[in-house]
C-alpha positions as a Markdown table, in Angstrom:
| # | Residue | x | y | z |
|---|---|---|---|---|
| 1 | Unk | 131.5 | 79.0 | 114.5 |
| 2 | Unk | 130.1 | 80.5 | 111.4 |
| 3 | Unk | 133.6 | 81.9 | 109.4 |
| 4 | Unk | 131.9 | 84.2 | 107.6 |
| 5 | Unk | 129.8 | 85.8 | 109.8 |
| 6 | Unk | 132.8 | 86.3 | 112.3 |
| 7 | Unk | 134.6 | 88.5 | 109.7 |
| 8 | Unk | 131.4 | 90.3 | 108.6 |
| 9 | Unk | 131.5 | 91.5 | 112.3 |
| 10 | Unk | 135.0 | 92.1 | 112.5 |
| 11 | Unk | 134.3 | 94.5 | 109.4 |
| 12 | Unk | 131.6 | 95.8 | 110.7 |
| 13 | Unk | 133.2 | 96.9 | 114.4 |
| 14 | Unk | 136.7 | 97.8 | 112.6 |
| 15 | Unk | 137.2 | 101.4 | 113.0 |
| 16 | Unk | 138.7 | 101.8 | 109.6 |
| 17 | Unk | 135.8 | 100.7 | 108.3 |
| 18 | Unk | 133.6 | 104.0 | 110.1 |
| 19 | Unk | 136.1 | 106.2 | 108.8 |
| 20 | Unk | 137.0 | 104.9 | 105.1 |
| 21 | Unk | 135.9 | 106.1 | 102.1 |
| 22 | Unk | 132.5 | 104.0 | 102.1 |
| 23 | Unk | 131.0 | 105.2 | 105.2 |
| 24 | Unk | 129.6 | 108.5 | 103.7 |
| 25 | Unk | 128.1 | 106.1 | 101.0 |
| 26 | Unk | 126.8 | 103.5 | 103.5 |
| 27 | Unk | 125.0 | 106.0 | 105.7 |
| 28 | Unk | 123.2 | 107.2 | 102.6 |
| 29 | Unk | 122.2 | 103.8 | 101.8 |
| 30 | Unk | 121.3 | 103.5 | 105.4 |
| 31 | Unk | 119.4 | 106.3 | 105.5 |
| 32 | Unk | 117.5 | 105.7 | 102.1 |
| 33 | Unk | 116.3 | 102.3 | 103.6 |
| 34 | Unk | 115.3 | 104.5 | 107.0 |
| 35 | Unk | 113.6 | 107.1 | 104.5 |
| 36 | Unk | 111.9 | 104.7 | 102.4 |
| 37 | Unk | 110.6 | 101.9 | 105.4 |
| 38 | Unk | 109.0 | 105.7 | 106.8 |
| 39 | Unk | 107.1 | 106.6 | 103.4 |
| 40 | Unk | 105.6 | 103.1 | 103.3 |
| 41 | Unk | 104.5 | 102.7 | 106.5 |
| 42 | Unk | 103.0 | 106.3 | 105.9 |
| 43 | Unk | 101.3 | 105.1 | 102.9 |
| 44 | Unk | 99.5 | 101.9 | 104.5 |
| 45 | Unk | 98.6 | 103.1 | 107.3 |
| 46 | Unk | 97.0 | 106.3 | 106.0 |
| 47 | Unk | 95.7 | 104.2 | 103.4 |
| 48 | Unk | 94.1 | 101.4 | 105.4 |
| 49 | Unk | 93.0 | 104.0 | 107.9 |
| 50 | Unk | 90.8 | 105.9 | 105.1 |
| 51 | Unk | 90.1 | 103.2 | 103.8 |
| 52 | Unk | 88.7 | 102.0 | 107.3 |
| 53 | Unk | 87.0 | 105.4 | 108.1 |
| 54 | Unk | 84.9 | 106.2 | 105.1 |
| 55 | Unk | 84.0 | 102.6 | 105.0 |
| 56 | Unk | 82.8 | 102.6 | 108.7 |
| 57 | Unk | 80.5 | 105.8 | 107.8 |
| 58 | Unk | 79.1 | 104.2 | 105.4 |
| 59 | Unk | 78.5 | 101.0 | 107.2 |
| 60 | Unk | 76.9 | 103.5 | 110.0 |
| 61 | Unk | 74.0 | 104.8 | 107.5 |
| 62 | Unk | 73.6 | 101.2 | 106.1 |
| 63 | Unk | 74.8 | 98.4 | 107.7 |
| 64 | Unk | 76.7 | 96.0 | 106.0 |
| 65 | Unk | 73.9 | 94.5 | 103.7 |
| 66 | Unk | 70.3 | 96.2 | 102.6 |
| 67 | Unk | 67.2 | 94.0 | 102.5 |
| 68 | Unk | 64.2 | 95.3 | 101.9 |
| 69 | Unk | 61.3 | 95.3 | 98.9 |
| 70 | Unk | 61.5 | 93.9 | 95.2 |
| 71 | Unk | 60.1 | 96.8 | 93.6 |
| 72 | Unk | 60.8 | 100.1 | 91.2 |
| 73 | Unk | 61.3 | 102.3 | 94.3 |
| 74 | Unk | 65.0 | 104.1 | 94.1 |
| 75 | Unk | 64.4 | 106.6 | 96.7 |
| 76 | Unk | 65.4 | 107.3 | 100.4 |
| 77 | Unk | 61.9 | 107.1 | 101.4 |
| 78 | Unk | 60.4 | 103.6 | 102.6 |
| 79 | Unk | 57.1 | 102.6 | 100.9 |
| 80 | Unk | 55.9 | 99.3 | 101.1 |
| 81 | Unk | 56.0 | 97.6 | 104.7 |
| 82 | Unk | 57.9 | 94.4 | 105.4 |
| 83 | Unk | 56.8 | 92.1 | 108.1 |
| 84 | Unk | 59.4 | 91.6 | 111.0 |
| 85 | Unk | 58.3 | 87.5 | 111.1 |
| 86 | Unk | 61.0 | 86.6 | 108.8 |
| 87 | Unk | 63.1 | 83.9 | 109.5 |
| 88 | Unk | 66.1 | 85.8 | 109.5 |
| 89 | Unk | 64.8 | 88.0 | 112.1 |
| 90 | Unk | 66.7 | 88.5 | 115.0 |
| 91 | Unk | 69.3 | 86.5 | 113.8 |
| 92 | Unk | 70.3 | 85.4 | 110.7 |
| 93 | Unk | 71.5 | 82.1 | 111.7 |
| 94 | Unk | 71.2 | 80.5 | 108.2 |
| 95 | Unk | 74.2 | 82.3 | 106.6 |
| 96 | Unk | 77.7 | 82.3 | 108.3 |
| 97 | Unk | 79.1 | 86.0 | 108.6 |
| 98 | Unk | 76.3 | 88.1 | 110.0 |
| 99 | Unk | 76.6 | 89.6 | 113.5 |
| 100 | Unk | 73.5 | 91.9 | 113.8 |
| 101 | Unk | 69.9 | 92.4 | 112.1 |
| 102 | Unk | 67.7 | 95.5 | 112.6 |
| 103 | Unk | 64.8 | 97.5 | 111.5 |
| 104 | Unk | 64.6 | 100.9 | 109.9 |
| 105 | Unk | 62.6 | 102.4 | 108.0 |
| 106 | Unk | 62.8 | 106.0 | 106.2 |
| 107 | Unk | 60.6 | 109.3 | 105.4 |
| 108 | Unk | 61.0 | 112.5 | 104.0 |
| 109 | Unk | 60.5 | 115.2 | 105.9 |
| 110 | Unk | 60.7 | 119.4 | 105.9 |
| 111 | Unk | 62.3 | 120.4 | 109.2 |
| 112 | Unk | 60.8 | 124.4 | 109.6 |
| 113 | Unk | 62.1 | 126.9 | 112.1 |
| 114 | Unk | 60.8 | 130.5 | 112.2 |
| 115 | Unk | 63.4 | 132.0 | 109.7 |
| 116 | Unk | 64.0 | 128.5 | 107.8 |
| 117 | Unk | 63.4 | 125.3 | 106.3 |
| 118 | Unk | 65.5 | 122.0 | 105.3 |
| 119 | Unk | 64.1 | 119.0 | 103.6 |
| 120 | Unk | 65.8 | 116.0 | 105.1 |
| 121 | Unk | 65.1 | 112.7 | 105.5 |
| 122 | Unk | 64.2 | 110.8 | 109.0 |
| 123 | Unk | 65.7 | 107.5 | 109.6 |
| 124 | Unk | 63.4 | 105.6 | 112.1 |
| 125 | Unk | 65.2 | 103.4 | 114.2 |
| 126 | Unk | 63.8 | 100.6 | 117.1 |
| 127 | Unk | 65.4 | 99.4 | 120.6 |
| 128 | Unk | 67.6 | 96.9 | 118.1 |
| 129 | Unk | 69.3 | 99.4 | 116.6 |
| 130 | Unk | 73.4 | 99.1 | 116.6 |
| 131 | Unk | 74.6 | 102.7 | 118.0 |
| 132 | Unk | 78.3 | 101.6 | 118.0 |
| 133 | Unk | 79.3 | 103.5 | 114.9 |
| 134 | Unk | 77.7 | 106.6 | 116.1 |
| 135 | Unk | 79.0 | 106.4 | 119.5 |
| 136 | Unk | 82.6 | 107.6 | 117.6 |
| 137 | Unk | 80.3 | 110.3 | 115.5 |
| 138 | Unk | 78.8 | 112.0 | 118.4 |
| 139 | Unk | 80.3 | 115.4 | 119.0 |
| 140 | Unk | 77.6 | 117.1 | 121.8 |
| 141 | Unk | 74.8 | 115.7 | 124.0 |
| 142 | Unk | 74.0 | 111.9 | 124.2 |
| 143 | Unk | 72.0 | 109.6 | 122.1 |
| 144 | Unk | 68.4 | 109.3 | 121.7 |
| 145 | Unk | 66.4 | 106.4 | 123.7 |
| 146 | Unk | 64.1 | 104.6 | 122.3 |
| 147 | Unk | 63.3 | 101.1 | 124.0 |
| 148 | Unk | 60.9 | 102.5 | 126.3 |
| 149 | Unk | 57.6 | 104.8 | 125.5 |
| 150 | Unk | 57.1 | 106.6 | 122.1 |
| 151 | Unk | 59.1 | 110.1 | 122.8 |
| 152 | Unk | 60.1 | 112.2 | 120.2 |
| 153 | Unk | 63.8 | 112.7 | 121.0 |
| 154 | Unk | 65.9 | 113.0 | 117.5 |
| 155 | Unk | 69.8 | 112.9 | 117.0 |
| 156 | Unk | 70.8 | 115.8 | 114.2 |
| 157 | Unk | 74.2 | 116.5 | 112.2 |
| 158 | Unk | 76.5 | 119.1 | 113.3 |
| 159 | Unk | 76.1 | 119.9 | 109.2 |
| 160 | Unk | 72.4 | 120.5 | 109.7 |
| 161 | Unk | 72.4 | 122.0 | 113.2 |
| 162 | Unk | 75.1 | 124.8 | 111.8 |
| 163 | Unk | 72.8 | 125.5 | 109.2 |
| 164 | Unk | 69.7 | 125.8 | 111.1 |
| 165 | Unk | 70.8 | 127.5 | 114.0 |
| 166 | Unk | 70.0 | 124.4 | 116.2 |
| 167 | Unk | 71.9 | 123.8 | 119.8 |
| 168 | Unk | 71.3 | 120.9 | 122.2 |
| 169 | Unk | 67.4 | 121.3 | 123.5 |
| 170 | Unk | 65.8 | 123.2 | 121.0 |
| 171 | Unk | 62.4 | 122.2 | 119.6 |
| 172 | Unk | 61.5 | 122.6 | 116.5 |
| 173 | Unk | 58.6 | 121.5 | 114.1 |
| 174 | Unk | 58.9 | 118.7 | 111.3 |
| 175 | Unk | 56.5 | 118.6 | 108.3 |
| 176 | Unk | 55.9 | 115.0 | 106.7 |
| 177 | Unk | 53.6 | 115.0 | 103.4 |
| 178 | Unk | 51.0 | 112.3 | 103.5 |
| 179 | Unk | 48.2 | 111.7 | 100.7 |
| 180 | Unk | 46.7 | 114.9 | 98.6 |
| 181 | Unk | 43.4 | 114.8 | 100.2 |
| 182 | Unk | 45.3 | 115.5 | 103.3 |
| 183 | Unk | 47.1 | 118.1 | 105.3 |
| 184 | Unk | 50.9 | 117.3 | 105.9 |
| 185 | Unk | 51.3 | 116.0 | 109.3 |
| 186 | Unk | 53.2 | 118.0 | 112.0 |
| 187 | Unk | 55.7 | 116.4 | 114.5 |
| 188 | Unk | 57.4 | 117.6 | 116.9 |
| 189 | Unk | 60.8 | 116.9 | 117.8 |
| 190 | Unk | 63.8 | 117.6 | 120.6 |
| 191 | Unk | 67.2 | 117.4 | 119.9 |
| 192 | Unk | 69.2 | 115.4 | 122.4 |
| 193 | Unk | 72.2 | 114.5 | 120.3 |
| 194 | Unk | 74.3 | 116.0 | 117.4 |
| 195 | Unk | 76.8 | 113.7 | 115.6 |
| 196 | Unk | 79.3 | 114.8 | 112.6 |
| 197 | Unk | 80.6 | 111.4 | 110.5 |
| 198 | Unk | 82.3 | 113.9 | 108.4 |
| 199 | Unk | 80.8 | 112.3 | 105.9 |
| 200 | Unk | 78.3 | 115.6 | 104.0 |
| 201 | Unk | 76.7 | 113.4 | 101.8 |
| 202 | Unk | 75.4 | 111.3 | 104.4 |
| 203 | Unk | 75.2 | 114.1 | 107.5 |
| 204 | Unk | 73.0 | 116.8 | 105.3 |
| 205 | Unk | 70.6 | 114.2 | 104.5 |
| 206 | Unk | 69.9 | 111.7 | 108.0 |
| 207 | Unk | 68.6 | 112.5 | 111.4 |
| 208 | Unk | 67.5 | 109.7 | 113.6 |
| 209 | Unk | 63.8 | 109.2 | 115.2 |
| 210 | Unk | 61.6 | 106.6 | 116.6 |
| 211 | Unk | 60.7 | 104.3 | 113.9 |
| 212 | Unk | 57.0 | 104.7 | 115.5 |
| 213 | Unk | 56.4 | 108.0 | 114.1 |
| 214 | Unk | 57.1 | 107.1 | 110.7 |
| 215 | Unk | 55.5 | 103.7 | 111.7 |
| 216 | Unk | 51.9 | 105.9 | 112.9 |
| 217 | Unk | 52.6 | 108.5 | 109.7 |
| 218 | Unk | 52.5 | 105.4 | 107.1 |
| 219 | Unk | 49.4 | 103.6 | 109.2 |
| 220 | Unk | 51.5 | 100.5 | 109.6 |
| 221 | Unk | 51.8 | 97.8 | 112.2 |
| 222 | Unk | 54.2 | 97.6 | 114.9 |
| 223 | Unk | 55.8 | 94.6 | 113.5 |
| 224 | Unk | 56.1 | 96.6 | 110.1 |
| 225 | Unk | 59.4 | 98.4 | 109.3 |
| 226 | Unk | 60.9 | 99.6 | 105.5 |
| 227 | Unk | 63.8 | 97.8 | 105.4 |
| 228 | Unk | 66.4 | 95.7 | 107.3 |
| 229 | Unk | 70.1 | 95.9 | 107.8 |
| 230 | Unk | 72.5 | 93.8 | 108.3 |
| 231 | Unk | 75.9 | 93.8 | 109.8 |
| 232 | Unk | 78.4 | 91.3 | 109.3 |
| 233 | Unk | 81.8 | 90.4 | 111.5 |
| 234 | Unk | 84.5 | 90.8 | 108.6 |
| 235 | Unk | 83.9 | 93.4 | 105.7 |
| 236 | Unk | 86.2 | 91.4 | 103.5 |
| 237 | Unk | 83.6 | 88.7 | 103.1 |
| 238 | Unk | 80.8 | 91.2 | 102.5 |
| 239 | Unk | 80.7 | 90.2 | 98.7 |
| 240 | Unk | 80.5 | 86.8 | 99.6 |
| 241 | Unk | 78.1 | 86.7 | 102.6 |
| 242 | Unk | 75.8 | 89.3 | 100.4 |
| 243 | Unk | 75.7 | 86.6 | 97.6 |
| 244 | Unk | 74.7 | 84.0 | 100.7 |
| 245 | Unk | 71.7 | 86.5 | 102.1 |
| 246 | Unk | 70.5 | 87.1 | 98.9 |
| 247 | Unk | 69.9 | 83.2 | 98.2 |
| 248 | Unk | 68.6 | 82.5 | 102.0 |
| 249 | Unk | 65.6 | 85.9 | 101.7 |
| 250 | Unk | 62.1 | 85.2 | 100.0 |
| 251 | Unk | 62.0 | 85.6 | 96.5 |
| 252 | Unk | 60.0 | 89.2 | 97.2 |
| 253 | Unk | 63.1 | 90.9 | 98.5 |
| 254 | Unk | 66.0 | 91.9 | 97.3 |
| 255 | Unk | 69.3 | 92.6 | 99.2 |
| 256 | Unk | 72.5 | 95.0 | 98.1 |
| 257 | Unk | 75.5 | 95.7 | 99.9 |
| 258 | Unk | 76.9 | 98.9 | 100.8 |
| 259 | Unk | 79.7 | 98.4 | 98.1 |
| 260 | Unk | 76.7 | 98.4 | 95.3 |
| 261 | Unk | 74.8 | 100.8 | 96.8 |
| 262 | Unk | 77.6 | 103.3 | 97.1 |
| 263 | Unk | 79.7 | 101.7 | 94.2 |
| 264 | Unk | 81.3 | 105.4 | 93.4 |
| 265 | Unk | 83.0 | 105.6 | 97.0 |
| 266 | Unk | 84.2 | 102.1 | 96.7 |
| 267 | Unk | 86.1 | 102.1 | 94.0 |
| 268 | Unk | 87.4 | 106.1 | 94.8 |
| 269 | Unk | 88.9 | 104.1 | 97.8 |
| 270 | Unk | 90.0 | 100.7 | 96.3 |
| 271 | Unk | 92.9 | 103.4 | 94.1 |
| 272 | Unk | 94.2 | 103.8 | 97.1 |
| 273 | Unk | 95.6 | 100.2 | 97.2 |
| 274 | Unk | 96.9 | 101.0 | 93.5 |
| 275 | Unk | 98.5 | 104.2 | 95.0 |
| 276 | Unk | 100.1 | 102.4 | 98.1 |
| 277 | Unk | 101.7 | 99.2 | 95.8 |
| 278 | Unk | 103.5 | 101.5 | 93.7 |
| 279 | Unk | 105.2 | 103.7 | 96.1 |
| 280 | Unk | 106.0 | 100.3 | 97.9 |
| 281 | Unk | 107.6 | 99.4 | 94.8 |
| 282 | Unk | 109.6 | 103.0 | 94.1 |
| 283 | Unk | 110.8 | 103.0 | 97.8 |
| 284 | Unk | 112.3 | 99.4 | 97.5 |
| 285 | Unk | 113.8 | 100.2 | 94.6 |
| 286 | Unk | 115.2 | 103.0 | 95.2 |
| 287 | Unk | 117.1 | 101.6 | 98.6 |
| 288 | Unk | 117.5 | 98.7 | 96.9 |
| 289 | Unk | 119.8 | 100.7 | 94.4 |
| 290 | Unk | 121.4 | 102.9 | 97.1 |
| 291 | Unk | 122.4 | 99.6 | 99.2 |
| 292 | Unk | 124.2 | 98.0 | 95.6 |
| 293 | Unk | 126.2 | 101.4 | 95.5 |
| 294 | Unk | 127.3 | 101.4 | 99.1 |
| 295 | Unk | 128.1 | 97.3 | 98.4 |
| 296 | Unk | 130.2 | 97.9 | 95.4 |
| 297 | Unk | 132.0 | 100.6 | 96.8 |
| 298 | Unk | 132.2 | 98.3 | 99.9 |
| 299 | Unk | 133.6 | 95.5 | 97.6 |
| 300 | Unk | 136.3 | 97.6 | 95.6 |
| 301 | Unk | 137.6 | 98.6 | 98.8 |
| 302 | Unk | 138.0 | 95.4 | 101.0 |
| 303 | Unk | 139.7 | 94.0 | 97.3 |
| 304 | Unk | 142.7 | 93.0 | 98.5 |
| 305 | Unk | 141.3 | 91.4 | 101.7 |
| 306 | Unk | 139.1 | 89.0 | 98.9 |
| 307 | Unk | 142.5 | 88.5 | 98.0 |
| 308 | Unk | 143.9 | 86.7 | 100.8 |
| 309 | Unk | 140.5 | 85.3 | 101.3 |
| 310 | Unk | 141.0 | 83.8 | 98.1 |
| 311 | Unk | 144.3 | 82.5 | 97.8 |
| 312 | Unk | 144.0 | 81.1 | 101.7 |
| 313 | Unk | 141.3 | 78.7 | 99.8 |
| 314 | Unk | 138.0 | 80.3 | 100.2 |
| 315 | Unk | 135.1 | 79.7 | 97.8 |
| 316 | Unk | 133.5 | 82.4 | 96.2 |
| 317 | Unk | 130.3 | 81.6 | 97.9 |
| 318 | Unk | 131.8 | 81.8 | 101.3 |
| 319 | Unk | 133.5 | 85.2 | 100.3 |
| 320 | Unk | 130.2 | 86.7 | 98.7 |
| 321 | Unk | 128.8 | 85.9 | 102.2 |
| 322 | Unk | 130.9 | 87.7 | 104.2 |
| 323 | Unk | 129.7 | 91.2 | 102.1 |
| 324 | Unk | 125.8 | 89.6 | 102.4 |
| 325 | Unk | 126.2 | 89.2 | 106.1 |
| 326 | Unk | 128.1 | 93.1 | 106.0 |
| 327 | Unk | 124.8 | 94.4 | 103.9 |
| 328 | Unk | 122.3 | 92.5 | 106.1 |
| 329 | Unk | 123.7 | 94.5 | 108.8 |
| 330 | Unk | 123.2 | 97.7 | 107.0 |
| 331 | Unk | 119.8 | 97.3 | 105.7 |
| 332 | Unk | 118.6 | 96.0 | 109.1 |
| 333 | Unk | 119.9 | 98.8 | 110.7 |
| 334 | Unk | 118.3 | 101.3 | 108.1 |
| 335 | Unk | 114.5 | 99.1 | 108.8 |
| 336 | Unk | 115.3 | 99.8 | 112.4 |
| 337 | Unk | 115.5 | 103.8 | 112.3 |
| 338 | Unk | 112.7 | 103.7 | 109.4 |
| 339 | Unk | 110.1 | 101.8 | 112.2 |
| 340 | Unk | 111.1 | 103.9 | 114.8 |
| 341 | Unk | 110.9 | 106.9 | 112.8 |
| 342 | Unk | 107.6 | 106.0 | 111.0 |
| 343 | Unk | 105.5 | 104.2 | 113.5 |
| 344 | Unk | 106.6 | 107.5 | 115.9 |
| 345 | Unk | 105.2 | 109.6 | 113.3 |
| 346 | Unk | 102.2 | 107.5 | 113.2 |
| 347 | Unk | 101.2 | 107.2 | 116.8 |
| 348 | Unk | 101.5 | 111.1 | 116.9 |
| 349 | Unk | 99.2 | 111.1 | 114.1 |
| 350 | Unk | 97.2 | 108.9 | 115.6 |
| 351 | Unk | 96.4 | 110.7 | 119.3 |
| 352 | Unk | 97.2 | 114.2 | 118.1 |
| 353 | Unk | 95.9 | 114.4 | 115.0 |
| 354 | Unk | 98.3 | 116.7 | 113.6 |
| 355 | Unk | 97.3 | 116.8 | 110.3 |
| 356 | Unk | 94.0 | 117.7 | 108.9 |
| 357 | Unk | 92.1 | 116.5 | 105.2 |
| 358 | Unk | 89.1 | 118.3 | 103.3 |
| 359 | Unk | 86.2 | 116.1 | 104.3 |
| 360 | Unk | 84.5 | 117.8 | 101.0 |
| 361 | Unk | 87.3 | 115.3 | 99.7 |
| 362 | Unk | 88.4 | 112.9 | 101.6 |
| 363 | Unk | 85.3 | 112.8 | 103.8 |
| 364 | Unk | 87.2 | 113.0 | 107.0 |
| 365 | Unk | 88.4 | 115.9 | 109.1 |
| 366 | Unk | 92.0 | 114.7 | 109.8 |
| 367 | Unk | 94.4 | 111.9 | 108.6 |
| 368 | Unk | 93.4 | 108.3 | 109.6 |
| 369 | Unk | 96.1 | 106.0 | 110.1 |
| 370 | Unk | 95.4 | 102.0 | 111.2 |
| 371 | Unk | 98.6 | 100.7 | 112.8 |
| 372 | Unk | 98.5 | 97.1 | 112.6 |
| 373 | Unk | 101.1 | 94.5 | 113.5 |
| 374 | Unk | 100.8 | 92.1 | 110.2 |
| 375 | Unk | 101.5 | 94.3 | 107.2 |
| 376 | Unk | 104.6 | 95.8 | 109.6 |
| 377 | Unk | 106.6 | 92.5 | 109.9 |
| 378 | Unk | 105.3 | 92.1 | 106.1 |
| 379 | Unk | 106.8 | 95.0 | 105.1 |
| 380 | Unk | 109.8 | 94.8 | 106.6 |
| 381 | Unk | 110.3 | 91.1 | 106.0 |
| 382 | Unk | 109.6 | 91.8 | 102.4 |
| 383 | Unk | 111.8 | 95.1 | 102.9 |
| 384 | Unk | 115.0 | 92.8 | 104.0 |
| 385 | Unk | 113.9 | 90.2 | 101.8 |
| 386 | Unk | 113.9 | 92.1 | 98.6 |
| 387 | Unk | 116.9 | 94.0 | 99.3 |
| 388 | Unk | 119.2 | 90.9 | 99.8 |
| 389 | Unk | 117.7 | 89.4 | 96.6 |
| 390 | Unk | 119.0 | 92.7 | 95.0 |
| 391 | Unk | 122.3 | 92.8 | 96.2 |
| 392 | Unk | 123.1 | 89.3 | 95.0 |
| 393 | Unk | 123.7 | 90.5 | 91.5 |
| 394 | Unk | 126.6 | 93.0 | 92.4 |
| 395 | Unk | 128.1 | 90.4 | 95.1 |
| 396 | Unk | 128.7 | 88.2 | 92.1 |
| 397 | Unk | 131.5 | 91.2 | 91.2 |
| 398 | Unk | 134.0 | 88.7 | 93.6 |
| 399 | Unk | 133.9 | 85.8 | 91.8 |
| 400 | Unk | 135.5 | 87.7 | 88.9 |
| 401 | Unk | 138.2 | 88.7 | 91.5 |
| 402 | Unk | 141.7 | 87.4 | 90.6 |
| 403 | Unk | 143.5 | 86.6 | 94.1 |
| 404 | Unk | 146.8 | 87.1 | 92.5 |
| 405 | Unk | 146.0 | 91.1 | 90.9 |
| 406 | Unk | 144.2 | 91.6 | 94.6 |
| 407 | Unk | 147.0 | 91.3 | 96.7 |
| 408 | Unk | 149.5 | 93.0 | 94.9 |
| 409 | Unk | 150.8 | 96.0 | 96.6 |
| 410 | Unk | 152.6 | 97.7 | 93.9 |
């Protein structure tokens, strides 16, 4: 039988030891590891989950990676055709990573009501288009279908349909601009579907069409669309498969990722991670300091018991073990309230949304949080880890213990 752990239990169950001089200490070093394991777990998993969220809007505009012309042209507005015979077209089976290709193309456009008008551009969009994203965004009616006959059905914001006065139904009449020796052309479209990303940047400037009006407006070919998008199967790679895309396209074409093309939003996010290491860092240290106290005080009062230890022939080593075993106890018990404290907190979060953001900052409507089973064994691991590591130094206090001054009852 392990000696040591045997007496760290009998300390531990002892009722002198609940009602000594150490337990008010202990339970604040208890509850500073509970406190802590709750702020951390509140950190990464409302960091990841922004994170997560604004990156998924994007992604939902974009796609993953951009292709389209080599040229001068930095607007929203699709130009120059590209042909849909490209060999990476359905599926970009040279590269190892992406999951989905489709064609879009884009035109301005000056949406007019009888009291109003909003310049916007139409995103054009074919039977291959990837709705998944906006399945989440979509906040009244359904989405628009496309894989059948030319209909003019179009999916607004919530942004846009607040500010035009639009409901679910209405009509109304869309002007896009062609050449000067000609009048603008006049379409006509009905909303089926309103979606809010939460995203404004993004939801005053899109609505989605059928990719054959803008296809008829530009006189192009069926088989002719602005651009292509790609979507990949793991965003952490996206630097890496855009590099291999770029190589694999003709030399015409050129082919950013959403990380480039909206470089400002990236890196606001990535300060998250900066944000999340450091109050990791404070909250472990801070425990880590509180569980020392609580040890010492622990120590200085089980002194005579090191004592006897001691002088029955016990190493220091063995001794010191007895008080690791003792503080493993306590800071296990402190991850266990901080997990069930925290990831309670979390799931309510998470189905309740109890707590709302500015999405003219944080471009969501309510805290995200991403709950996900490998950073919380990492963090607590690391957690217990770190801790023990940091109570080493004041177990060392034992060795310097004289058996002969410890047991003396005088």
């Amino acid at each position: 039988m392990n000696f040591e752990l045997f007496i760290a239990k009998r300390i531990i169950g002892s009722k002198t030891y609940k009602s000594s001089v150490s337990a008010p200490i202990i339970k604040i070093g208890i509850a500073a590891i509970a406190i802590g394991m709750v702020v951390m777990l509140i950190a990464i998993a409302t960091g990841l989950g922004l994170q997560q969220k604004i990156r998924d809007k994007v992604v939902a505009f974009n796609g993953h990676i951009i292709i389209d012309n080599y040229d001068t042209n930095a607007s929203d507005e699709s130009q120059v055709p590209i042909s849909l015979a490209q060999e990476f077209y359905p599926d970009f089976n040279s590269v190892e990573g992406p999951i989905h290709v489709q064609g879009t193309a884009h035109k301005f456009t000056v949406i007019r009501t009888a009291t109003d008008f909003e310049g916007v551009v139409i995103k054009g969009v074919g039977k291959d288009y990837k709705w998944d994203y906006f399945d989440e965004f979509l906040v009244e009616g359904r989405l628009p279908q496309f894989s059948g006959k030319l209909n003019n059905e179009i999916l607004i914001s919530n942004y846009l349909a607040n500010r035009l006065g639009f409901n679910i139904g209405d009509k109304f009449q869309s002007l896009f601009g062609q050449d000067l020796e000609r009048p603008p052309r006049i379409i006509s479209f009905e909303i089926v579907g309103i979606y809010n990303s939460g995203f404004q940047e993004l939801d005053e400037k899109f609505c989605i069409a059928d990719i054959r009006h803008i296809q008829r407006i530009n006189k192009w070919g069926k088989d002719q669309v602005g651009a292509f998008e790609v979507f990949i199967d793991d965003f952490s790679e996206i630097d890496k498969i855009g590099e291999a895309v770029y190589r694999e396209i003709p030399s015409l074409m050129k082919s950013v990722t959403v990380k480039e093309k909206y470089a400002s939003v990236f890196q606001w996010i990535e300060i998250f991670d900066n944000n999340t290491y450091g109050i990791i860092a404070i909250m472990i240290l801070v425990a880590g300091i509180n569980m020392i106290t609580a040890l010492l005080v622990l120590i200085l009062e089980r002194t005579q018991m090191i004592g006897v230890l001691k002088a029955l022939g016990q190493a220091n080593w063995s001794v010191r073990k007895v008080f690791l075993y003792n503080a493993s106890y306590l800071v296990g018990l402190g991850l266990l309230w901080g997990n069930i404290v925290g990831l309670g907190l979390l799931f309510v979060q998470k189905y309740f949304k109890l707590f709302p953001l500015n999405p003219d900052t944080y471009y969501v409507t309510e805290a995200p949080v991403y709950i996900g089973l490998d950073y919380i064994i990492l963090l607590n691991i690391g957690t217990f880890v770190l801790c023990l590591l940091m109570l080493l130094i004041p177990s060392v206090i034992i060795s310097r213990i004289a058996p002969v001054r410890a047991i003396r009852f005088d």
